[in-house]
C-alpha positions as CSV (number, residue, x, y, z in Angstrom):
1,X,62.0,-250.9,-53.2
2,X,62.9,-247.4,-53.1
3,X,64.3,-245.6,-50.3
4,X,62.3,-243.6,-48.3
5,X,64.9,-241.2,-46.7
6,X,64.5,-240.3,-43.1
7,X,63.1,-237.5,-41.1
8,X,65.8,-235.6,-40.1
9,X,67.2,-231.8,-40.2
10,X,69.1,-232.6,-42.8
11,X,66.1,-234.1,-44.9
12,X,63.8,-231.3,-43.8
13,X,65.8,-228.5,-45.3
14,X,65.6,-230.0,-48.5
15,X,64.1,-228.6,-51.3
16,X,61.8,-231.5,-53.2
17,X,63.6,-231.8,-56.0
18,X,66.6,-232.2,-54.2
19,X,64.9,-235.3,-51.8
20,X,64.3,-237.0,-55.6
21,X,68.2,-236.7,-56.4
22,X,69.0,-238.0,-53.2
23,X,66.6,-241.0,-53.4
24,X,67.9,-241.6,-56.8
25,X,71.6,-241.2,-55.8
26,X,71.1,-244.0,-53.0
27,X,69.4,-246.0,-55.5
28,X,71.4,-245.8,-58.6
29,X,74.5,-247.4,-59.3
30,X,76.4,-244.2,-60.6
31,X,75.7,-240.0,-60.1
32,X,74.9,-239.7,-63.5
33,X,72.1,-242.8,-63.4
34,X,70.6,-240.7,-60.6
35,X,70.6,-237.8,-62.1
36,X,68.7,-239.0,-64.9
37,X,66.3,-240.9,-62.5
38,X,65.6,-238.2,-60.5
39,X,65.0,-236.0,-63.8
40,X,67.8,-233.1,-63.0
41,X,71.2,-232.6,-65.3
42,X,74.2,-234.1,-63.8
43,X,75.7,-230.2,-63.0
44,X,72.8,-229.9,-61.2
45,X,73.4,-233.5,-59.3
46,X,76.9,-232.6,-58.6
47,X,76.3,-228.4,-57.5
48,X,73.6,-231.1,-55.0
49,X,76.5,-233.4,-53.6
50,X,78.9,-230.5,-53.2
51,X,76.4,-228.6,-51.0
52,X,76.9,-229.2,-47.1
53,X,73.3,-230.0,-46.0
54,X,72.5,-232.2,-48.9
55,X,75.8,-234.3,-48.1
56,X,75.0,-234.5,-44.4
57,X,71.3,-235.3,-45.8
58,X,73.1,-238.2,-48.0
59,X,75.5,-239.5,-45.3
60,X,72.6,-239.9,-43.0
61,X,70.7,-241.9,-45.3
62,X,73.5,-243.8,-46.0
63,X,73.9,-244.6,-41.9
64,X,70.4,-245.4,-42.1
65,X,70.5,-248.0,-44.7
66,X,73.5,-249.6,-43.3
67,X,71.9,-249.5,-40.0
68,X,68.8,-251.5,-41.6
69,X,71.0,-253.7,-43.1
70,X,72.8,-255.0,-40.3
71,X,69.5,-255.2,-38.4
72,X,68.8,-257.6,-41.3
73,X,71.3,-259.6,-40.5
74,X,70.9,-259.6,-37.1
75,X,67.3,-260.9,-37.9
76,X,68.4,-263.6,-40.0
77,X,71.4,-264.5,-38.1
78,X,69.9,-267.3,-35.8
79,X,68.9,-269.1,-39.0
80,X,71.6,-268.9,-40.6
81,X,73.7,-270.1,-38.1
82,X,71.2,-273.5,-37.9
83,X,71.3,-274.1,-41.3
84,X,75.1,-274.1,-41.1
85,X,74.8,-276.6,-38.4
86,X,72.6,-278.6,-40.5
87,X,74.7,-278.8,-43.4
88,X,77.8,-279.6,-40.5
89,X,76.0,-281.9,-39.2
90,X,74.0,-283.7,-41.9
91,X,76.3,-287.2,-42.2
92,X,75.0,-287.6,-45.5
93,X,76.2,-283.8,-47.0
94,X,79.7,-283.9,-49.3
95,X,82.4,-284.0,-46.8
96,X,83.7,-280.5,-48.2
97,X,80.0,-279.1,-47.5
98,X,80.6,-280.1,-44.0
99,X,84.2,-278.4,-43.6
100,X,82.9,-275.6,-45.3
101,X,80.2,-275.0,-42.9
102,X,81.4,-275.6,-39.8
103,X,84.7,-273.4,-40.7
104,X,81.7,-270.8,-41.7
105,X,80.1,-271.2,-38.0
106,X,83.7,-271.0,-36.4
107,X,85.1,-268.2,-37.5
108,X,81.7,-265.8,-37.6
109,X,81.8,-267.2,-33.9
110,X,85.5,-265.6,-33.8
111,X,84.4,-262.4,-35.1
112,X,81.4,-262.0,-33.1
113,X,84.0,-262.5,-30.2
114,X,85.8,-259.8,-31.4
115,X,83.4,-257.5,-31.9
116,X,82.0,-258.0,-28.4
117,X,85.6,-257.8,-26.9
118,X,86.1,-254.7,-28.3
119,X,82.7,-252.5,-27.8
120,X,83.4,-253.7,-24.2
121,X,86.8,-252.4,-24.6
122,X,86.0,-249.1,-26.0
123,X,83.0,-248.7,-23.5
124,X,85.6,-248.8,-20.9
125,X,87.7,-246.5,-22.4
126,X,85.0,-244.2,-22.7
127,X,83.9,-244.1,-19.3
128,X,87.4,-243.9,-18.0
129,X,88.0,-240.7,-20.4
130,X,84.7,-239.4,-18.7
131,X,86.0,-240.1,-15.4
132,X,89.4,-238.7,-15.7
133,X,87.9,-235.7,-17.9
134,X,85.8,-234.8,-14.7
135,X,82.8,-235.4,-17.1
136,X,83.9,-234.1,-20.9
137,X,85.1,-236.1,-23.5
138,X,87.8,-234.5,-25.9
């Protein structure tokens, strides 16, 4: 499916042409693919990435992908997660299926842990820059 790049600034002060490269350059698996798909020479792809709005344009696309990916995941997590405990489970899976799975579950439990522990951690750290700041973070 193609990406449909966001509404943003960034987007906005793009010129039509350039919105095709950048479609084609999130798309494609190298510049000069996308500059073939998106019908421009790859100068013209390259004198695009160089230039400071198109790049901001490209790195928010990129950050919304990513974000739509993990929001994926997030989605899908739940079943995933019971399926592992399934296969964990299920006394009549291959022994090794069973490891397997249950060390899956255990350590995506550990890094969800982690991940947890430490947005807390830098939340605090935040506020307590805030506080000590009298308001301004540097």
């Amino acid at each position: 499916m193609p990406y449909k790049a966001p509404n943003s600034p960034d987007i906005d002060s793009l010129t039509e042409r350039q919105r095709r490269a950048l479609a084609a350059l999130l798309e494609a698996p190298t510049a000069k693919e996308a500059a073939k798909r998106a019908g421009v020479n790859e100068r013209t792809m390259k004198k695009y990435r160089a230039g400071p709005t198109f790049r901001a344009a490209y790195k928010a696309a990129q950050a919304d992908i990513l974000e739509g990916a993990v929001n994926q995941s997030r989605q899908n997590l739940t079943g995933a997660l019971t399926a592992l405990a399934d296969i964990a489970e299920d006394g009549q899976a291959p022994p090794a299926a069973r490891v397997s799975a249950a060390r899956a579950t255990v350590e995506l439990a550990l890094k969800l842990d982690e991940q947890v522990d430490i947005a807390e951690r830098l939340t605090a750290l935040e506020a307590a820059m805030i506080e000590d700041e009298g308001g301004a973070i540097r």
